[in-house]
C-alpha positions in Angstrom: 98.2 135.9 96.9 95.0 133.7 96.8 92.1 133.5 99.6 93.3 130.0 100.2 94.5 130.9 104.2 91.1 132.1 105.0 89.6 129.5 103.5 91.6 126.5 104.6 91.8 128.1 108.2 87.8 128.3 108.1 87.3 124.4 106.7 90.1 123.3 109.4 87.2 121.8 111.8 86.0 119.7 109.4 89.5 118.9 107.9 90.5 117.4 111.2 87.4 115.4 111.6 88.2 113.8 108.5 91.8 113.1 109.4 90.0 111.4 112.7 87.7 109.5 109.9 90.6 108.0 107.6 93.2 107.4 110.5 90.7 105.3 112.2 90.2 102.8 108.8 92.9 100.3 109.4 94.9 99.6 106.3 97.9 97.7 106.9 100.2 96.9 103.9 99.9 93.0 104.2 96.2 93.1 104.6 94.2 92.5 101.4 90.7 92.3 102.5 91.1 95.5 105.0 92.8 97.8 101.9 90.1 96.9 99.9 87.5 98.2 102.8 89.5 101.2 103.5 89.7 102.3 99.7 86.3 102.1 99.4 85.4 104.5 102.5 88.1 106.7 100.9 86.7 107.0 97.7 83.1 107.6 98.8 84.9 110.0 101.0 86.4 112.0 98.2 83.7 112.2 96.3 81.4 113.8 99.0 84.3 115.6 99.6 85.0 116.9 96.2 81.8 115.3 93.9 82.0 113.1 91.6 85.2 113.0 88.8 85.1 113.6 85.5 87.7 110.4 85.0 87.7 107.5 87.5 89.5 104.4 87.5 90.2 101.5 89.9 93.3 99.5 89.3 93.7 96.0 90.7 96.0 95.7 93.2 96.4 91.8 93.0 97.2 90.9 96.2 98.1 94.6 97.2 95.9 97.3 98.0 94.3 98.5 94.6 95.1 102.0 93.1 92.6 104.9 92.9 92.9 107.1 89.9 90.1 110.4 90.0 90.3 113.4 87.6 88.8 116.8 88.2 88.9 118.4 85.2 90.3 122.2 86.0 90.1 125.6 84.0 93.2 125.9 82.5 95.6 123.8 80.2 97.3 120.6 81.5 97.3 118.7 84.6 98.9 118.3 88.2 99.3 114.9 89.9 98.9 114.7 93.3 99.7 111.4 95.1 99.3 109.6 98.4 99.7 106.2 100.1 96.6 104.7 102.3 98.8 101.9 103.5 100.5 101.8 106.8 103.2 99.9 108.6 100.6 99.1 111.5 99.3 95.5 111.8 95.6 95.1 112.6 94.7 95.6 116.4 96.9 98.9 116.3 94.3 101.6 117.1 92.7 99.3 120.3 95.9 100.5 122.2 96.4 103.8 120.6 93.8 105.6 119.6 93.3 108.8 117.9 94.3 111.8 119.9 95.0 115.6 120.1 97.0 116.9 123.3 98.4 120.3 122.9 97.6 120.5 119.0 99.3 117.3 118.5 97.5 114.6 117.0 98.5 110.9 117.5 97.4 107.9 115.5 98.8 105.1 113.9 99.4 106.4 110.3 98.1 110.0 111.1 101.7 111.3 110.1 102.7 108.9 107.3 100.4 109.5 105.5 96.7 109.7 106.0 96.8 113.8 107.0 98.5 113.8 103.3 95.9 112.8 102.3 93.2 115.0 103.7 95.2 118.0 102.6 95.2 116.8 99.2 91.4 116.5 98.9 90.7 119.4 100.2 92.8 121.5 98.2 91.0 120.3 95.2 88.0 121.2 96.7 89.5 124.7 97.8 90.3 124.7 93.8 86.6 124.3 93.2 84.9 126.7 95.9 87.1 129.7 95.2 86.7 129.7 91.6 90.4 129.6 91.4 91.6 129.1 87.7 93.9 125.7 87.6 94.9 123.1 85.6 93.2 119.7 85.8 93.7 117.8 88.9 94.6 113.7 89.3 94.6 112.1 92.8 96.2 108.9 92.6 96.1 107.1 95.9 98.1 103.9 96.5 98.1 101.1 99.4 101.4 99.5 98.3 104.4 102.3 99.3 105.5 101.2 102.5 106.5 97.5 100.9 108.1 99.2 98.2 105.1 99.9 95.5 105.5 96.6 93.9 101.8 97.0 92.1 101.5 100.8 91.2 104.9 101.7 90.6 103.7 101.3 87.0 100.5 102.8 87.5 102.6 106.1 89.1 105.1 106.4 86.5 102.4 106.1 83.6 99.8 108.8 85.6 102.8 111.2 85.7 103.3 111.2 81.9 103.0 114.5 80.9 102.4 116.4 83.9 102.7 120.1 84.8 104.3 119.0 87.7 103.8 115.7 90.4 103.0 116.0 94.1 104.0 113.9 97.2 101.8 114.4 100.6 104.1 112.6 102.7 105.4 114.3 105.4 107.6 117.2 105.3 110.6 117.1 107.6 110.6 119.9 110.0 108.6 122.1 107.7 110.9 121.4 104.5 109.4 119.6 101.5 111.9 117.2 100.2 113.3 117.7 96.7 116.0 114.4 97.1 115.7 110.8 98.5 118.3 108.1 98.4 117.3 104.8 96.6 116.6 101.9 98.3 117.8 98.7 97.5 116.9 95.0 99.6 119.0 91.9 99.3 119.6 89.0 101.0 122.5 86.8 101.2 122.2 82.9 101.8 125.1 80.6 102.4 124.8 76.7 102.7 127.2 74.2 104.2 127.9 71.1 104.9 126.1 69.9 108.6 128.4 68.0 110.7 128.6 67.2 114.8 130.6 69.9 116.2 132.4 68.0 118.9 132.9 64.4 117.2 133.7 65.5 114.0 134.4 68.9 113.7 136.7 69.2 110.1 133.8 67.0 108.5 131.5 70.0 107.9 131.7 73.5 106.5 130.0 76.2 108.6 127.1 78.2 106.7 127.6 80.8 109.6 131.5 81.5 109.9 131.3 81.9 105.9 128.6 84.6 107.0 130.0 86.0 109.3 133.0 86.7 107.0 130.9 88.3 104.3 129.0 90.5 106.6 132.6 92.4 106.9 132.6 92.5 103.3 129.3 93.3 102.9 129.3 96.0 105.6 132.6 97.9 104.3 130.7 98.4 100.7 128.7 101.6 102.8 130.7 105.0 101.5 129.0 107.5 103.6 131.7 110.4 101.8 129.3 109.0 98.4 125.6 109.2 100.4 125.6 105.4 100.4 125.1 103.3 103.5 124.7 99.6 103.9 123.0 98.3 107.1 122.9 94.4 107.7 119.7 94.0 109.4 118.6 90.8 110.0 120.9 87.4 110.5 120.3 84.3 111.3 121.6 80.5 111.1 122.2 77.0 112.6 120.4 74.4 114.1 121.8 74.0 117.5 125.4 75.2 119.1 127.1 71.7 118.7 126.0 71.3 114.9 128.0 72.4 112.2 125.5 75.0 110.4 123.8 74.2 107.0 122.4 77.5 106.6 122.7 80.9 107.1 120.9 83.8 105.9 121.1 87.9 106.3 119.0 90.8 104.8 120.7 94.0 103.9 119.5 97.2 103.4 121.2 99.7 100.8 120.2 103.3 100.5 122.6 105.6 97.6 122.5 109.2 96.6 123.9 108.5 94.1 122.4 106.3 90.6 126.3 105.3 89.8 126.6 103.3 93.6 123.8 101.2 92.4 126.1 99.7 89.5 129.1 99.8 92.6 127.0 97.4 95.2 125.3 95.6 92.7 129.2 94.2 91.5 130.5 93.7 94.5 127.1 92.1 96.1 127.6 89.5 92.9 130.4 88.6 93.4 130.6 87.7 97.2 132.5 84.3 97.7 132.4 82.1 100.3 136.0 81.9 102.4 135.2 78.0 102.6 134.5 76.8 99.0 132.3 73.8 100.6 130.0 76.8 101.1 127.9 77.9 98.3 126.1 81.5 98.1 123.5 82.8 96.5 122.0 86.6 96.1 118.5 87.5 95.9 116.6 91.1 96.1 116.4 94.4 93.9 116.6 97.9 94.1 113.3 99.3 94.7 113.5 102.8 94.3 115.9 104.5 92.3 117.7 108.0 94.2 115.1 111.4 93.9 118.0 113.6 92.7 117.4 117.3 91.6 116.5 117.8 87.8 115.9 120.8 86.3 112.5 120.4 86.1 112.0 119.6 89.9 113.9 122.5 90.8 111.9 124.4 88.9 109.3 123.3 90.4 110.3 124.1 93.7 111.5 127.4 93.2 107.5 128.0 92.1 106.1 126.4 95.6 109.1 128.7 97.3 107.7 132.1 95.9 103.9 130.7 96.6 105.2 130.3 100.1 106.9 134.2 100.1 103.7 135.7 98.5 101.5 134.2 101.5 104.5 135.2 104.2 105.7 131.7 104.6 109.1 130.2 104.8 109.5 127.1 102.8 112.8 125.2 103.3 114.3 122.1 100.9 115.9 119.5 102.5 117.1 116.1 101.0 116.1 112.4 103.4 117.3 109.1 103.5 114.3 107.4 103.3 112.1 106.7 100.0 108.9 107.3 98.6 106.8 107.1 95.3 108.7 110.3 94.5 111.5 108.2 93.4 110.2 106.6 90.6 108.7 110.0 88.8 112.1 112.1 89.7 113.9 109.2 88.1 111.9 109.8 84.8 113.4 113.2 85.0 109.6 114.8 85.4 109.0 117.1 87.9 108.2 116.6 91.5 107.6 117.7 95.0 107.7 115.9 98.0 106.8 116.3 101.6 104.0 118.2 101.1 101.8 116.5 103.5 102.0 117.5 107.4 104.3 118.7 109.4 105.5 116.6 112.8 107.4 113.3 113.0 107.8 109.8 114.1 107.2 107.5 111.2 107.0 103.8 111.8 107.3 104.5 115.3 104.6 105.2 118.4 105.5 108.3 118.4 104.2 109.4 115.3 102.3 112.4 115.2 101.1 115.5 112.9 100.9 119.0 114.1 97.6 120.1 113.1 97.5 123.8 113.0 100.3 123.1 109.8 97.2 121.1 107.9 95.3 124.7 107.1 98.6 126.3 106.1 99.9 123.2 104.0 96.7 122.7 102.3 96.7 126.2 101.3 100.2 126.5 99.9 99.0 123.4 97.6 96.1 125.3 96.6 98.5 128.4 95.9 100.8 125.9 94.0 98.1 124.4 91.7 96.9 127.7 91.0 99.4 129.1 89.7 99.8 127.0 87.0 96.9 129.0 85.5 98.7 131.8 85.1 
C-alpha cells in the first residue's frame, strides 16, 4: 500500500481550487479561439502544477481545439498514458447562469463532471508520483479538446501516443464508482431523400413526396436496432417540406447507431446502403461514419483491470467494472487491442445535462488509486 491516501487527502484543498480554476475556462467544442485560450491556462497550469516536462509537444488542432502532449520522465522502464478531454458540450455564456458550486460536497459546473475533475486528478497524481518518491514508469498526459464531436483531429494523435504503452488511462467519469472496461461504438449517419415538388391540392399524382419515402425508411431504418446483439438505432432528428400543401422535395433524418459488437457495424453499414426509396421518383443518398469503434475486453485490458482491482483491495477500496453505452477516446486504443482503463476520473453523474455534478470527497480517493496504479508498474 502506498502513502498516496494521506497525501491526496492532504492536497484535496488545493485540488478542488483547481477544479474551480479549469471548470471556470470555457471551452466549448465548436469554439476555436476559446480552446486555444483554455489550453494555454491549462498548460501553464500543469506545469506549475507538476514543473516543466522532459518532452512537450503541441499539435494543431486545425479548426479543433489543439492537442497537448507532456512527458515526465519516471524511475522505472516504460511508460503510462493518461488522457483527458478539455472540451465540453456547453456553448459560451454557460457559466453566467450556472456557476461553480459545492452544496453538500456536491460540486456543480458546466463540464466539472465530464471531464475537467479528470483532469485535475490526473495532474496531480503525477505530481503525487513526484513528491513521494514513488518509483514509476514514465508518465504522458495527452489532453484533447475534440472528444465530445467525436475526436476528428487527435484520434490519430491518441492511437500513435498509445503505441507501446504499459497500459492507457481514461479520466472520464466513472459510473457509480465503476471504471468502465467496455463502450459500444458509435456510428452517425444521415439519410436524404429528394422528390419531385408538386401542388398538393391541384395536382397531387404530379409529384413524388421526399417525406412519405422518409417516413417509410425510418421503419426500416428503426427495425435495424437488435438490443438481444447490444445494438440500438435511434432516429433523432427529421425534417422536410416546404409548406403542408406542397408536395415535398426534400427530406432529411440523422441517425444514431451505438453496437457492442464490431460484426453489427458490417450488419447496419449493408443494410443502411442499401435503403431504397418505396417511390422510385425519389432518390436517396447516405452520408456519415462510424466514429468510434466498440471498447470490448482484450486480454490486455483485463489485465489491466485486474491490477487497478488489487490496488483498490490493498488500500480497502471496492472497485467495480461495468460496461456503458456511450463513447470515449477509449475506443480507439481498446480497438488496437492495447490496454486501457476507463472512467477513472470522478465519481457523480449528469453528463450533457444541468445536472451534472462530481462528488468531491471521491477526487482524493481516485487520484490516489491512479497513483497506486502507476506505481505499481515499478515493481
Amino acid at each position: 500500500m502506498t502513502p498516496a491516501p494521506v497525501w491526496t487527502r492532504q492536497a484535496y484543498p488545493a485540488m478542488l481550487d483547481d477544479l474551480r480554476r479549469l471548470v471556470e475556462l470555457e471551452s466549448p467544442s465548436n469554439d476555436r479561439q476559446l480552446l486555444h485560450r483554455a489550453l494555454d491556462a491549462i498548460n501553464d497550469w500543469a506545469v506549475d502544477r507538476i514543473g516543466q516536462p522532459d518532452e512537450f509537444t503541441r499539435h494543431d488542432g486545425g479548426e479543433h481545439g489543439d492537442v497537448l502532449e507532456m512527458t515526465y520522465h519516471g524511475t522505472a522502464p516504460g511508460f503510462v498514458l493518461l488522457v483527458g478531454h478539455y472540451d465540453t458540450v456547453w456553448p459560451v455564456g454557460t457559466l453566467a447562469d450556472w456557476p461553480w458550486q459545492v452544496i453538500d460536497g456536491i460540486a456543480s459546473a458546466p463540464g466539472v463532471f465530464d471531464m475537467k475533475t479528470g483532469l485535475v486528478q490526473a495532474v496531480w497524481a503525477v505530481r503525487g508520483l513526484r513528491e513521494l518518491g514513488l518509483p514509476h514508469p514514465s508518465v504522458r498526459l495527452l489532453f484533447n479538446g475534440d472528444e465530445e464531436i467525436g475526436s476528428p483531429a487527435s484520434r490519430s494523435r491518441i492511437e500513435a501516443a498509445s503505441d507501446g504503452a504499459l497500459a492507457s488511462l481514461v479520466f472520464e467519469g466513472a459510473i457509480d464508482g465503476a471504471v468502465k472496461t467496455s463502450r459500444k461504438g458509435v456510428g452517425i449517419f444521415h439519410v436524404a431523400t429528394t422528390g419531385v415538388e408538386a401542388h398538393a391540392g391541384l395536382d397531387p399524382t404530379a409529384g413524388a413526396s421526399a417525406v412519405h419515402a422518409m417516413a417509410a425508411l425510418i421503419t426500416q431504418i428503426a427495425a435495424l436496432g437488435a438490443p438481444q446483439r447490444g445494438t440500438t438505432v435511434n432516429v433523432g432528428l427529421v425534417n422536410g417540406g416546404t409548406g403542408t400543401n406542397v408536395t415535398a422535395g426534400r427530406a432529411t433524418c440523422g441517425i444514431d447507431v451505438r453496437v457492442s459488437d464490431p460484426a453489427e457495424m458490417d450488419r447496419i453499414d449493408a443494410a443502411l446502403t442499401s435503403l431504397r426509396s418505396p417511390d422510385p421518383r425519389v432518390s436517396v443518398e447516405l452520408t456519415g461514419e462510424w466514429n468510434r469503434p466498440p471498447m470490448t475486453p482484450n486480454p490486455a485490458s483485463e489485465d489491466l483491470y485486474a491490477r487497478a482491482y488489487k490496488v483498490a483491495i490493498e488500500h480497502g477500496w471496492e472497485l467495480r467494472e461495468a460496461g456503458v453505452g456511450g463513447a470515449s477516446d477509449a475506443n480507439f486504443i481498446s480497438a488496437l487491442g492495447r490496454p486501457v482503463l476507463d472512467g477513472l476520473g470522478p465519481v457523480g453523474a449528469g453528463s450533457h445535462s444541468r445536472s451534472e455534478h462530481a462528488i468531491i470527497d471521491y477526487i482524493p480517493e481516485r487520484t490516489a488509486l491512479t497513483i497506486g496504479l502507476i506505481s505499481s508498474f515499478a515493481h
